[in-house]
C-alpha positions as CSV (number, residue, x, y, z in Angstrom):
1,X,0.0,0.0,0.0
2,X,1.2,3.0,-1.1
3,X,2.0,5.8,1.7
4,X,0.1,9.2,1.7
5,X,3.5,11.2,0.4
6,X,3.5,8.5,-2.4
7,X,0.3,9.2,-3.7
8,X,0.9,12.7,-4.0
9,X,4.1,12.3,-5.4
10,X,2.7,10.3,-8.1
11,X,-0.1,12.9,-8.9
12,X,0.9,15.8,-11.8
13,X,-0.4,19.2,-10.2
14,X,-2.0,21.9,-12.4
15,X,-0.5,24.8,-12.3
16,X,-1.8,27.5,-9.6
17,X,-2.7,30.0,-12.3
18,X,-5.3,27.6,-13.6
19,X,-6.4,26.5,-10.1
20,X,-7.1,30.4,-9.4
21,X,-9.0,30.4,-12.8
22,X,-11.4,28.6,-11.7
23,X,-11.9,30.8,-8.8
24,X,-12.1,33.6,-11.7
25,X,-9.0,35.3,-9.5
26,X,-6.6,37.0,-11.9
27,X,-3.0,36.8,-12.3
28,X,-2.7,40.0,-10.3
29,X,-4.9,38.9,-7.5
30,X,-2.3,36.5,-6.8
31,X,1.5,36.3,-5.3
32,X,3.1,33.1,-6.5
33,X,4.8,30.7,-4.3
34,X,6.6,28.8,-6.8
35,X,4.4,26.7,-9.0
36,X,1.8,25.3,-7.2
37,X,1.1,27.9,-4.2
38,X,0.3,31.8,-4.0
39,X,-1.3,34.1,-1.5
40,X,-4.5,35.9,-2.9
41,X,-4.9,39.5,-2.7
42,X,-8.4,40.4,-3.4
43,X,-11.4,41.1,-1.5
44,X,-15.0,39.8,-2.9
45,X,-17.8,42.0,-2.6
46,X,-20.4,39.0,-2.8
47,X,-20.8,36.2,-1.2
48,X,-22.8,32.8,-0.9
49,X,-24.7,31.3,1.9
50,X,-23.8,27.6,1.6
51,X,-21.1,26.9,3.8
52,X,-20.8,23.3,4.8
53,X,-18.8,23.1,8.2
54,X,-17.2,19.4,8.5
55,X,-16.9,18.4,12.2
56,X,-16.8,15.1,13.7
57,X,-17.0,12.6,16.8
58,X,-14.6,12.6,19.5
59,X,-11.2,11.4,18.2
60,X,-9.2,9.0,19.1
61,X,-6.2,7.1,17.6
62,X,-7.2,5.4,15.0
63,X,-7.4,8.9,13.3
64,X,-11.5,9.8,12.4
65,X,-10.2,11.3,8.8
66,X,-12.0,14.7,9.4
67,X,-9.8,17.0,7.1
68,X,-9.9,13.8,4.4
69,X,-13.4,13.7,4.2
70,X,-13.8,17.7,3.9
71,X,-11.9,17.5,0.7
72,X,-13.1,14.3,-0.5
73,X,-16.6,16.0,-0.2
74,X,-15.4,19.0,-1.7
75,X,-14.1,16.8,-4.6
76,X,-17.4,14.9,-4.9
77,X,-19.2,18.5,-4.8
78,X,-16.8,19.0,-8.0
79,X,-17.6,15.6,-9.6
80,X,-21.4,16.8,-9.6
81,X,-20.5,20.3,-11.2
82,X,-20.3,22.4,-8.8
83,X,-17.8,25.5,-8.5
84,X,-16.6,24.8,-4.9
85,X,-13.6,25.9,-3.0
86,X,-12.3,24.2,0.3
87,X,-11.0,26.6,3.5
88,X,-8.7,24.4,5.2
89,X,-6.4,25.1,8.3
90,X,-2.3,25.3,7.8
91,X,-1.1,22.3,9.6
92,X,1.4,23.2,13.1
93,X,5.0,21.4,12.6
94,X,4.7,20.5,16.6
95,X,2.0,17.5,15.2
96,X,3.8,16.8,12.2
97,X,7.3,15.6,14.1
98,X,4.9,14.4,16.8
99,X,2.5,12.2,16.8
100,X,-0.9,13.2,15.6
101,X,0.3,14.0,11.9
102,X,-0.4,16.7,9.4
103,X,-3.3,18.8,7.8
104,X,-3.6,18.2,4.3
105,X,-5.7,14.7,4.5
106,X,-4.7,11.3,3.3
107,X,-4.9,8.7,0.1
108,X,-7.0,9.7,-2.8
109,X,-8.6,12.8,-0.8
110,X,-5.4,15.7,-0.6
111,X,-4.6,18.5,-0.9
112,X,-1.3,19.8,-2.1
113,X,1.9,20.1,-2.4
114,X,1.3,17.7,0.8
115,X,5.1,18.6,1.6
116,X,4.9,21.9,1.6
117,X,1.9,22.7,3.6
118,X,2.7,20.2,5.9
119,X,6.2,22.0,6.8
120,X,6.8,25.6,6.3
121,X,4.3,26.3,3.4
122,X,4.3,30.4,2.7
123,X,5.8,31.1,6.0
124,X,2.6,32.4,8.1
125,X,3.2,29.9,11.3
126,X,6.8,31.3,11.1
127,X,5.6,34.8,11.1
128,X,3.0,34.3,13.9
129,X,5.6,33.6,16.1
130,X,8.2,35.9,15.0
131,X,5.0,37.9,16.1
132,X,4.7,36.7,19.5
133,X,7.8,36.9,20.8
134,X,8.7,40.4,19.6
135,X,5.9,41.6,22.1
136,X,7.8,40.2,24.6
137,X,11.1,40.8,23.7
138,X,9.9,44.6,23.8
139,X,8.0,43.7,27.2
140,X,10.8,42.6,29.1
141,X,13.2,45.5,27.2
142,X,10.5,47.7,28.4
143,X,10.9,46.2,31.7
144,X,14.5,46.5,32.1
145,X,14.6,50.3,30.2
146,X,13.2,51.7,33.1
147,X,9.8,49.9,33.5
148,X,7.9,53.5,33.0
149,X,4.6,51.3,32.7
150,X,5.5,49.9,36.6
151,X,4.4,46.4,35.4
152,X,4.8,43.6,38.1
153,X,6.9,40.8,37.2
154,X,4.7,38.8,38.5
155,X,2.2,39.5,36.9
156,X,3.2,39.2,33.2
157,X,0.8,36.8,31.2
158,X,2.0,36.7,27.9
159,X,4.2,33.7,26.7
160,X,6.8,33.5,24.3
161,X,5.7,30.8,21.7
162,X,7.5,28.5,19.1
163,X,6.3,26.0,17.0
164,X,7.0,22.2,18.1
165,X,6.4,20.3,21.0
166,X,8.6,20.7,23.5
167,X,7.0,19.6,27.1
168,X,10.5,21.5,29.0
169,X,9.6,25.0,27.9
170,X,6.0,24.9,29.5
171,X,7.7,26.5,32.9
172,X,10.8,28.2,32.5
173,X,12.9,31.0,34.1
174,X,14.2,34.5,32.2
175,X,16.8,37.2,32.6
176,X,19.1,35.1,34.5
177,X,22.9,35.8,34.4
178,X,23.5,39.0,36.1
179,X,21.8,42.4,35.4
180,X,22.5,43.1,31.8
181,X,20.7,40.3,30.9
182,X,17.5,41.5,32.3
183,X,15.2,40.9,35.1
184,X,14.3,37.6,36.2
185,X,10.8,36.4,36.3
186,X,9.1,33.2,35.6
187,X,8.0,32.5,31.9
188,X,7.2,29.7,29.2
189,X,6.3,28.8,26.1
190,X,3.3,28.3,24.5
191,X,2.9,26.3,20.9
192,X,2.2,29.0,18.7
193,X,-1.1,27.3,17.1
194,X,-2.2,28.6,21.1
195,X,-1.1,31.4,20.6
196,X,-3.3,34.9,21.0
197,X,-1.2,36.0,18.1
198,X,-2.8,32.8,15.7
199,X,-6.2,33.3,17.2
200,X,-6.0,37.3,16.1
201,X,-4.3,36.3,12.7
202,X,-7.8,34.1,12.1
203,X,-10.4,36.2,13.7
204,X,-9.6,39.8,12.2
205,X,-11.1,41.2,8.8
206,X,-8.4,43.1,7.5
207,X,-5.3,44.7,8.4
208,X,-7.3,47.6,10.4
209,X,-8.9,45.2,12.6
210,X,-5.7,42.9,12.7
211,X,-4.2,46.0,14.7
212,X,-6.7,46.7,16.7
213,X,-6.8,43.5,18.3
214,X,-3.2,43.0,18.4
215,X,-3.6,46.9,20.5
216,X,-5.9,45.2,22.7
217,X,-3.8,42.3,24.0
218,X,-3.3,42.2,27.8
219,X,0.1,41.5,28.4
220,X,0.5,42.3,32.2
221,X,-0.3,44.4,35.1
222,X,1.0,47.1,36.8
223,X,1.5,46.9,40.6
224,X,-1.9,48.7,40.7
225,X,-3.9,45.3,39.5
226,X,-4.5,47.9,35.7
227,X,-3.7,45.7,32.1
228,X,-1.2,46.7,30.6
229,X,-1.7,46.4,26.8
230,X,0.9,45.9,23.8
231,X,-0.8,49.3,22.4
232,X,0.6,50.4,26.2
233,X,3.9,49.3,25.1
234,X,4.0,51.2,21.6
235,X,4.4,48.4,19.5
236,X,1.1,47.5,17.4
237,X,2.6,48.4,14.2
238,X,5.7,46.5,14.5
239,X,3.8,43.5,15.3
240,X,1.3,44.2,12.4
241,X,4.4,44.6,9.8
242,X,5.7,41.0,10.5
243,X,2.1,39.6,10.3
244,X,1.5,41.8,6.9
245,X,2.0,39.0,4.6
246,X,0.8,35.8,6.9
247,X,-2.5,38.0,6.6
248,X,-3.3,36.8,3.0
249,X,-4.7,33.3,2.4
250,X,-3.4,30.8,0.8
251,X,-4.3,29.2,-2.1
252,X,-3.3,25.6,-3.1
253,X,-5.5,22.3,-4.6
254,X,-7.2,19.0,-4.5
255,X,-5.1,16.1,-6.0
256,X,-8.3,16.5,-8.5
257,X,-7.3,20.0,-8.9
258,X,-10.5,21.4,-6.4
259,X,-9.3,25.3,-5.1
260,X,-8.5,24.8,-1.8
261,X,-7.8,28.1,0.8
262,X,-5.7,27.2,3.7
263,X,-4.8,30.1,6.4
264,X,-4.6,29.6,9.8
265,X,-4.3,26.9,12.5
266,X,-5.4,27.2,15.7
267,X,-6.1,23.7,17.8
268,X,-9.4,23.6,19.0
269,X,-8.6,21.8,22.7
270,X,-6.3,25.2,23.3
271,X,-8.2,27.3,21.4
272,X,-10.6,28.1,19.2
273,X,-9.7,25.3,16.3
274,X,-11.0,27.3,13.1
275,X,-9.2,28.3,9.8
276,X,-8.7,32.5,9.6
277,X,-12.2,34.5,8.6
278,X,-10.4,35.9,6.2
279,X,-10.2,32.8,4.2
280,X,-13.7,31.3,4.6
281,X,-14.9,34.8,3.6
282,X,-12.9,34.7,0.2
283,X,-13.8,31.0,-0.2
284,X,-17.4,32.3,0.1
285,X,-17.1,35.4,-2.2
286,X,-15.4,33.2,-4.9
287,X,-16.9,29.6,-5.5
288,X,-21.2,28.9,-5.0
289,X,-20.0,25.8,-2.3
290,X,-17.2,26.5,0.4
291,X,-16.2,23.4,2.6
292,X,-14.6,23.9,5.9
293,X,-13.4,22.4,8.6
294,X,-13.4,22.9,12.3
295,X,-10.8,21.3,14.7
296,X,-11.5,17.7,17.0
297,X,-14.8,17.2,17.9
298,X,-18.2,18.8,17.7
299,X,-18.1,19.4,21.1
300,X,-15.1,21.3,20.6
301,X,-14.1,22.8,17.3
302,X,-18.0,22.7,16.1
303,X,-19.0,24.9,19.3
304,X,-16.0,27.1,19.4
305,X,-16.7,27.9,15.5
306,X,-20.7,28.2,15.6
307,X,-20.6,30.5,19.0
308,X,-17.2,31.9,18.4
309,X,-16.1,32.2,14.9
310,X,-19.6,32.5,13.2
311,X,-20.6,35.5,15.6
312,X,-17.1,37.8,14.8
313,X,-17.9,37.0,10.8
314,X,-21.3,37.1,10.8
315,X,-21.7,33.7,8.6
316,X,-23.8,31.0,9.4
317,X,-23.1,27.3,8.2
318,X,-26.3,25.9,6.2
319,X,-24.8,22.6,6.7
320,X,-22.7,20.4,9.1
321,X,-21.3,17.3,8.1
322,X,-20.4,14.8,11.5
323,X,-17.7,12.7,10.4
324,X,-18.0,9.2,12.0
325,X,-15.8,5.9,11.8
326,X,-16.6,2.4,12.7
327,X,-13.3,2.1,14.6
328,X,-13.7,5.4,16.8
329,X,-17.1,4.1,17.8
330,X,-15.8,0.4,18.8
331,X,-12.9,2.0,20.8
332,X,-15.8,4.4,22.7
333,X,-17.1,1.0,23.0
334,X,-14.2,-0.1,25.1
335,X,-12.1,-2.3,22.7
336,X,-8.6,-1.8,22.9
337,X,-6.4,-0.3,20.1
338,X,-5.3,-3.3,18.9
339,X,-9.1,-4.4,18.3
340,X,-10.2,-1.8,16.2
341,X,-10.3,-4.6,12.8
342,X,-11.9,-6.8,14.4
343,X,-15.5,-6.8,14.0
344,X,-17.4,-6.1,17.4
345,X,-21.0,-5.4,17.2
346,X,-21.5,-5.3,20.8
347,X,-18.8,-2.7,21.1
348,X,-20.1,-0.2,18.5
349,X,-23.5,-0.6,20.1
350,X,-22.2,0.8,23.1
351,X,-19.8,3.0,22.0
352,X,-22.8,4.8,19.6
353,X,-23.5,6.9,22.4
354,X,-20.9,8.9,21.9
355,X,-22.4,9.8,18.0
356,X,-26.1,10.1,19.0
357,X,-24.6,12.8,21.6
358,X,-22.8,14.9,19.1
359,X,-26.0,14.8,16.5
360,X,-28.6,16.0,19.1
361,X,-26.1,18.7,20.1
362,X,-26.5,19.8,16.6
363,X,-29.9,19.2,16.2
364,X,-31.2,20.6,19.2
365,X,-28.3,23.0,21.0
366,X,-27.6,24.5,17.6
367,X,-29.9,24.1,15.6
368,X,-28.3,23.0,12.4
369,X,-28.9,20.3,9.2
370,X,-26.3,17.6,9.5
371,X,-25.4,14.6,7.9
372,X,-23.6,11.8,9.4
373,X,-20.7,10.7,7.2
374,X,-19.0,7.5,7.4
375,X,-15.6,7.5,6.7
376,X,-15.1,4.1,5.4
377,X,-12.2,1.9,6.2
378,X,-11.2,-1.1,4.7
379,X,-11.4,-3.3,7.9
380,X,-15.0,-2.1,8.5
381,X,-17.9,-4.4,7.6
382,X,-21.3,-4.1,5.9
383,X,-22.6,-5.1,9.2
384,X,-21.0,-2.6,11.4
385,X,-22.0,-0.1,8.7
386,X,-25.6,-0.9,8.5
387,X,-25.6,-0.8,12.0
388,X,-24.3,3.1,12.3
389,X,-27.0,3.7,9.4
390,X,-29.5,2.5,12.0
391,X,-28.6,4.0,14.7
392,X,-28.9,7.6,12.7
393,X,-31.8,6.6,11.4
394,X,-33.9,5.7,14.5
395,X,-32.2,9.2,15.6
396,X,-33.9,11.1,12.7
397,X,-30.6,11.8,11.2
398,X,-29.2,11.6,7.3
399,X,-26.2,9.1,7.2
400,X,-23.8,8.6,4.0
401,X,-21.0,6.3,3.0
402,X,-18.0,8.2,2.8
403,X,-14.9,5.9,0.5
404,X,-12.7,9.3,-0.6
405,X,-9.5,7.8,1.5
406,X,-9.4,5.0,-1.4
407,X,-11.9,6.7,-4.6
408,X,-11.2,10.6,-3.8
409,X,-13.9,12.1,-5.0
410,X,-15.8,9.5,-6.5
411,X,-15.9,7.9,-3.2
412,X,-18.0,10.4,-2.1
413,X,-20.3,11.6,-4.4
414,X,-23.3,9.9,-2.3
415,X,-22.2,12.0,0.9
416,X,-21.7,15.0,-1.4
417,X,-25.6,14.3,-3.1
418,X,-26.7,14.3,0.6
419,X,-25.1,17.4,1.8
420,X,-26.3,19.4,-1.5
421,X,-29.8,17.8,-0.5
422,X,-29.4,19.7,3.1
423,X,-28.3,23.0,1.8
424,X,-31.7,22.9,0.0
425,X,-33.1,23.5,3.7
426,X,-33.2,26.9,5.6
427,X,-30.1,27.5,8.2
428,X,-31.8,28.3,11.8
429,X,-28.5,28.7,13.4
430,X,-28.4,29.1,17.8
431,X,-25.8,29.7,19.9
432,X,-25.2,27.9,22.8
433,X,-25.3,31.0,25.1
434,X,-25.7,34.8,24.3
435,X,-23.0,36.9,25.7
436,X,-25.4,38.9,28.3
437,X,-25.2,36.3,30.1
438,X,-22.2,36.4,33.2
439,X,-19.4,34.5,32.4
440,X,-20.3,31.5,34.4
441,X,-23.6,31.0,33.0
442,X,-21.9,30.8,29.6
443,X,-19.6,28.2,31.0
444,X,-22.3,26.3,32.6
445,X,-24.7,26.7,29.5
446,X,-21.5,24.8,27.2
447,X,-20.9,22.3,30.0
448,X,-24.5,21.5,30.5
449,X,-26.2,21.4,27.5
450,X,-23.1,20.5,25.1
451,X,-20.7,18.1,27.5
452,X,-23.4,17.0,29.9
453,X,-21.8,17.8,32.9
454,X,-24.3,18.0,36.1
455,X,-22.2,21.1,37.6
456,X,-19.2,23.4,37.3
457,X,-16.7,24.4,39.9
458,X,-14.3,26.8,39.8
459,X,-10.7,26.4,41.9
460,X,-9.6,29.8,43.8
461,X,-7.1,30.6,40.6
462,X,-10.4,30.5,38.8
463,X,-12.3,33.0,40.9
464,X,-10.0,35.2,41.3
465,X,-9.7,35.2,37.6
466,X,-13.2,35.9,37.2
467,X,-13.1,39.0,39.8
468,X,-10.8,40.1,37.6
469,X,-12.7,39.6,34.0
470,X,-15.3,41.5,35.7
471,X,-13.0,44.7,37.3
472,X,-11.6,45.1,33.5
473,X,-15.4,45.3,32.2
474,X,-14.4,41.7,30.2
475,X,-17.3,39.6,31.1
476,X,-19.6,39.9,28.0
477,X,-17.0,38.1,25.9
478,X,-17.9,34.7,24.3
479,X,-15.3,31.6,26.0
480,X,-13.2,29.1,24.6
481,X,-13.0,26.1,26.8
482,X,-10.3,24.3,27.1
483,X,-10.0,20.6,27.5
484,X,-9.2,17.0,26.4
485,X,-10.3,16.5,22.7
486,X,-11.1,13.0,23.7
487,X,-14.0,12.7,25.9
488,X,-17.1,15.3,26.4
489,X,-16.1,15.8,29.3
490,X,-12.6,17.1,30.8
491,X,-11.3,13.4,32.0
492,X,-9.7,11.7,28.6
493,X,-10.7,8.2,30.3
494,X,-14.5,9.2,30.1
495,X,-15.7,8.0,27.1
496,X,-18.8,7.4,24.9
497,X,-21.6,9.5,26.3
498,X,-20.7,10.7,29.8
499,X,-23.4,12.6,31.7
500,X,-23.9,14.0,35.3
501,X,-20.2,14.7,35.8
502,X,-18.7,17.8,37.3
503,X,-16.4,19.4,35.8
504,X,-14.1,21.6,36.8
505,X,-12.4,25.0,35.9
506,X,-8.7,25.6,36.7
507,X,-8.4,29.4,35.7
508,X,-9.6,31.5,32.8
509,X,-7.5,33.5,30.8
510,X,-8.3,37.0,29.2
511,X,-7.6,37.1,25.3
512,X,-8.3,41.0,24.8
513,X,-6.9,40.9,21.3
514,X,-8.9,37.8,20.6
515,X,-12.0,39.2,21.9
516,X,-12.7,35.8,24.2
517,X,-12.4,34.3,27.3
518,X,-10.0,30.9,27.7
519,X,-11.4,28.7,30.1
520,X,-9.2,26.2,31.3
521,X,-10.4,22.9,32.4
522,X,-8.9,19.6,33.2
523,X,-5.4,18.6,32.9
524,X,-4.7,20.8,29.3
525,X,-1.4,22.0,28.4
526,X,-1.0,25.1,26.1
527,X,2.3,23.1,25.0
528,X,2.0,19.7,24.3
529,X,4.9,17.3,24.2
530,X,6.5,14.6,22.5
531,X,5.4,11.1,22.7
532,X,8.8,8.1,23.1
533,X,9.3,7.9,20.0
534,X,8.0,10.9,17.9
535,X,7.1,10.6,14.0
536,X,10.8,12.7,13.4
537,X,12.7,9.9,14.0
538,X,11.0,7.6,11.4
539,X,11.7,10.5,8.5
540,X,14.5,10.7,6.1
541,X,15.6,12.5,3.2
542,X,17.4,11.3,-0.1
543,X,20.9,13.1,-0.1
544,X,20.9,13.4,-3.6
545,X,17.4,13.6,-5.3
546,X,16.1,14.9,-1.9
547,X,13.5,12.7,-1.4
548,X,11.4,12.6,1.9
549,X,10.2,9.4,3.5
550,X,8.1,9.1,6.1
551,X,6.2,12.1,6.1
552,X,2.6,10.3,6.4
């Protein structure tokens, strides 16, 4: 079997120009990267309404194939003659040299060049946190130059940020070495897909509004409890020059030569898991279909995007797509790993749960026409299939097969028939909370009615974060939970369909520039680490032709 760097290697690539001709983007709408990527300058002026948002069940590690089946269904929506476009996130090279892999899909259903997007691509993860840590290079200059903003030491929030994973720079200690080399003060690093700067980068509508939130970032206090802001500390421009050109989306293709926008990557367990606005805008305002994706599970990615993302662009998804596999559903079940070929009735029975959750939280919290699709593997049986067809059934849901991993698009013309079928409907989009309500009773409005939980409590660190959000006047912002990808609730271990649980919050974080509230729960980490043996040490490049192995 071939590997999913194979296939792409053995596909010819058109030519970006006539990718962006199908888009009806001119040549000077674009800013070639080479051949087969460019950065599109243009803003649309129309736009359409049917935006499919691809979401799924809770991962695990099988690997559900949620970013496969968005552009397998965006190829299928292109087998059936339709002018779609695919906004995509930019993969973060902390995954790709980890563990959990990259962004661009896998087998038939990519999107490429799969090398290049999977490591630096155009540059905009590198810029994001050249971003970053300027503001606190300037910080702690600022605090060594005389410190005319009085800031407490301790009482600096913002982290530096690079991107891999790298568990020993989640606590570390700065300005040691004598007095020239500044003041000392704890510090650490965030991944830079958790970054404020990536969540800014993907939430703003244009360079005005990209400086405006990056003016609005708290990145300390002074020793009177007031934020001090990186518009405090002078440098908005400077960090709006080095994020001037990550600002423009990317546009690259299917392997069947669909337009696909990729821009942005923010993880949806740290934050809020959605490509930029920016790009699902222009996807919009160029193509009558836009697929996109939002990060992990519905509970996740599909709430952070619908009462996050959707309310700072003002779009609303007319469909969702709930992606599905056999094996997740068995291993919710309670099957180990090494069981997930086997066929186990009994195990998907009780690991279904965990599906029929996520569609009435669509259905009923949000509000929203979604089909179930099924992305098939080989090892699944008609059996186990017929058997998640029933189950969505009996629930009132739409279910389709989903083959694109092994057909591309042809393997998915009959989920792309159903989702076309859906779009027909009226959206009647709801939010999970509106932001009158106090910070707590947004928490407990997610936790309730999307996780399940019976009650939410808060540790000290988190109440005395709260008495803050209120002093600064902070409270009517919408929050971004974060927690394990892997259950609904914030215990990994807790899977299928857990209800009555309490879950707890360990602080919550103010994201000014971001315009939300973080919301930490559970044991998260804003940088995650490597695992014993980390996919870097299985890759390899050809000295002469410069061949890479092992890249997916």
């Amino acid at each position: 079997m071939k590997s999913d760097i194979e296939i792409a290697n053995s596909v010819k690539l058109s030519p970006i120009r006539n990718i962006a001709e199908k888009l009806n983007l001119r040549e000077d709408e674009l800013e070639l990267y080479g051949n087969y990527k460019a950065k599109i300058v243009k803003k649309p002026d129309s736009f359409t309404d049917n935006l499919v948002l691809v979401t799924a069940i809770n991962p695990t590690a099988f690997g559900e194939g949620k970013t496969t089946t968005s552009i397998g269904l965006a190829d299928g929506m292109s087998k059936l003659g339709k002018k779609v476009c695919l906004a995509l996130r930019e993969p973060s090279l902390g995954p790709v040299f980890g563990i959990k892999g990259g962004a661009t899909g896998g087998g038939m259903a990519q999107i490429a060049p799969m090398e290049d997007i999977n490591l630096h691509f155009t540059g905009d993860l590198h810029a994001i946190t050249t971003a970053n840590n300027l503001i606190s290079a300037i910080l702690d200059n600022h605090i060594i130059q005389g410190n005319e903003l009085d800031i407490d030491g301790d009482s600096v929030v913002w982290k530096r940020c690079m991107d891999m994973n790298d568990r020993v720079l989640r606590c570390i200690k700065v300005g040691l070495g004598g007095e020239k080399n500044g003041v000392p003060r704890d510090d650490g690093f965030n991944i830079t897909a958790a970054s404020e700067i990536m969540a800014i980068l993907c939430l703003a509508s244009d360079l005005k509004d990209l400086k405006k939130r990056i003016g609005e970032i708290i990145v300390a206090y002074d020793r009177s409890g007031k934020a001090v802001t990186c518009a405090d500390l002078g440098c908005v421009d400077a960090v709006a020059i080095t994020l001037k050109d990550a600002l423009k989306p990317n546009l690259v293709q299917t392997l069947e030569g669909t337009p696909a926008i990729v821009h942005g990557g923010p993880f949806a367990n740290i934050a809020h898991g959605c490509n930029s606005v920016i790009a699902t805008r222009l996807a919009m305002g160029l193509a009558d279909y836009v697929v996109t994706e939002a990060g992990f599970g519905a509970d996740l990615g599909a709430e952070k995007f619908l009462d996050i993302k959707c309310r700072a662009a003002g779009i609303r998804p007319k469909a969702v797509v709930l992606v599905a596999t056999v094996r997740a559903l068995k291993y919710n079940g309670g099957i180990a790993k090494s069981e997930g070929n086997e066929e186990n009735l009994a195990a998907l029975e009780k690991g279904m749960p965990n599906l029929i959750g996520h569609i009435r939280n669509l259905r009923d919290v949000f509000g929203v026409n979604t089909v179930v699709a099924v992305n098939k593997f080989a090892t699944d049986t008609d059996a186990e299939i017929e058997k998640i067809r029933q189950a969505c059934e009996t629930e009132g849901a739409v279910c389709a097969l989903c083959e694109c991993w092994a057909k591309g698009g042809d393997g998915s013309v009959e989920l792309a028939k159903a989702v076309l079928a859906q779009l027909e409907k009226p959206a009647n989009l709801k939010f999970a909370y509106s932001l009158d309500m106090s910070v707590q009773e947004k928490i407990e409005a997610v936790a309730k009615k999307v996780y399940g939980a019976k009650s939410v409590t808060y540790t000290d660190k988190a109440q005395d974060s709260l008495k803050k959000i209120y002093a600064l006047g902070k409270g009517g912002l919408p929050i971004c939970i974060a927690k394990t990808q892997y259950s609904f609730s914030d215990d990994a271990t807790k899977l299928g369909r857990p209800t009555d649980f309490e879950m707890t919050v360990r602080d919550i974080e103010i994201r000014g520039g971001a315009g939300f509230l973080v919301v930490i729960c559970g044991n998260i980490m804003l940088m995650p680490g490597l695992s014993k043996r980390p996919s870097a040490l299985g890759m390899t490049i050809d000295d002469d032709t410069q061949e890479i192995r092992g890249l997916f």
